[in-house]
Structure formats: structure tokens, C-alpha cells
N, C-alpha and C positions, 0 to 999 in steps of 0.2 A: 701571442703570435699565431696567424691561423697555420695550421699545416698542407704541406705543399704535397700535388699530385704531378709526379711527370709524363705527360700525354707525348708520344710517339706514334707519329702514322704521317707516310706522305700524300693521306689526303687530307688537302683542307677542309672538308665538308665532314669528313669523318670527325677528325680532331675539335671544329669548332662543336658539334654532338655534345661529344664527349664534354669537354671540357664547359659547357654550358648545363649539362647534368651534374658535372662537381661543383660549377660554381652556386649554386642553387641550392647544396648541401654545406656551403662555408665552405669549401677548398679553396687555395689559390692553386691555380695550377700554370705550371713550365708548360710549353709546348715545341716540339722538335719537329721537323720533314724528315727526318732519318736519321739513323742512329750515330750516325757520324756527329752532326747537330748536338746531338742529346750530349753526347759525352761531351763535347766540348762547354756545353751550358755545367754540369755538374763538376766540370775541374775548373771552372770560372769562379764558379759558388760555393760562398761557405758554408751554405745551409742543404741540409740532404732532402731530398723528395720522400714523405713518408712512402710512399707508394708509385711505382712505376708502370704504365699501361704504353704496353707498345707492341704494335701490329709484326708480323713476321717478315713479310716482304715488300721492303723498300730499297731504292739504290743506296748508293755511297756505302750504308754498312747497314745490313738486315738485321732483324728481329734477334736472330742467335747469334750474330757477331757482338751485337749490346748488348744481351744479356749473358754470355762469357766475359766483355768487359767489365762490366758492371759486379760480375759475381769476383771477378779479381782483385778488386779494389775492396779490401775490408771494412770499408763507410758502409757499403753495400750487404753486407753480408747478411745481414736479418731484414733487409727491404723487402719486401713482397714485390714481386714482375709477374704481370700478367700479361699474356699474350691475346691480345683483340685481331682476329685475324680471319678469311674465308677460308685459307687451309683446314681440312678433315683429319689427312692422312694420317696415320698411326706413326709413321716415319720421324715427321715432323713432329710432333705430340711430343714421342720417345725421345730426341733429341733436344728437344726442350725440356723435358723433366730432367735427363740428365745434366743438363747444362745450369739447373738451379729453378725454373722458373716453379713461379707458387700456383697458377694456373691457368686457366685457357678455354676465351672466350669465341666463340662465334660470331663472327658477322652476318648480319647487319645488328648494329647494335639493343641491345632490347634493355633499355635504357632501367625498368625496373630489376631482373636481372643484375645488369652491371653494380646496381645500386647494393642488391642481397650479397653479392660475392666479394665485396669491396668491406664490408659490414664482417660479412664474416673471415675474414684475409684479417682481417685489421684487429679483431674480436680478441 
């Protein structure tokens, strides 16, 4: 069974990238508009996302409200989350590493990049 990528971002132009760069590499991948989405797709499913990429600010429930839920749920706990996102700020970042995430990408996406950090996340 191929292993799953869960893409979060409420754009679809972003998310379709994405997920067209993993499909390319054999991923199958979930796709969410917000983290509210997401979580509801993962307590639906019996099968865990090897890997979670989702952007930091969306409505319904942003980037650090999924990844505090996500890091609660013990399925989760050794997932790699990465955050895909245009935020810089050290604020953000810091609150993000504390809240679990494994790391944190820049937009706009640089497709080879994503590919070396996913490689080595997963490594």
C-alpha cells in the first residue's frame, strides 16, 4: 500500500502543487482547506498520513490549532508536520516548534526543496 501525505492549505492552487509534486513521487495524498477538514478526514480514517504538510493560516482552525491536535492524539506522535506557510516571523516559528512541528517551509513553494526536506524528515 502506497503511503499517505496529508496536504493542508486553504488554497487550492497551492494544495493542488503540492500534491501533484507528491503524486509524482508515489504518494497518495488526503487533501484538507483547513485544519478543521483535516482532523475530521484523520478521525474518519484508519490509516495515518506518513506525513503532514499544512500551511499556518487558514480559517475554521489554523496551522497551530492542527498541529496541537494532531500532537494530542498519540497516532500522531512520531508523524513529521510540516508547516508550508509565507509567515517569517520568529514568533510563529517558536510556537510552532513548541507545539511539535518537525519543520517549516516557505512559500511559495520550491517544489525541489519540499522534495529534499520530506527525504530527509522521513530519512
Amino acid at each position: 500500500m502506497t503511503e499517505i501525505v496529508l496536504v493542508v492549505d486553504d488554497s487550492a492552487t497551492l494544495r493542488r502543487i503540492v500534491e501533484s509534486a507528491l503524486e509524482t513521487r508515489g504518494w497518495r495524498v488526503w487533501s484538507a482547506a483547513n485544519g478543521a477538514d483535516a482532523l475530521a478526514r484523520v478521525r474518519q480514517e484508519a490509516e495515518i498520513p506518513r506525513l503532514v504538510i499544512t500551511d499556518w493560516n487558514m480559517p475554521e482552525l489554523d496551522g497551530l490549532g492542527l498541529l496541537r491536535a494532531l500532537r494530542a492524539d498519540d497516532r500522531f506522535a512520531e508523524v513529521p508536520i510540516l508547516i508550508l506557510t509565507t509567515e517569517t516571523d520568529d514568533t510563529s516559528k517558536a510556537a510552532a516548534r513548541a507545539a511539535g512541528a518537525t519543520g517549516w517551509l516557505d512559500k511559495p513553494v520550491d517544489v525541489t526543496l519540499l522534495h529534499e526536506v520530506i527525504d530527509s524528515v522521513l530519512a
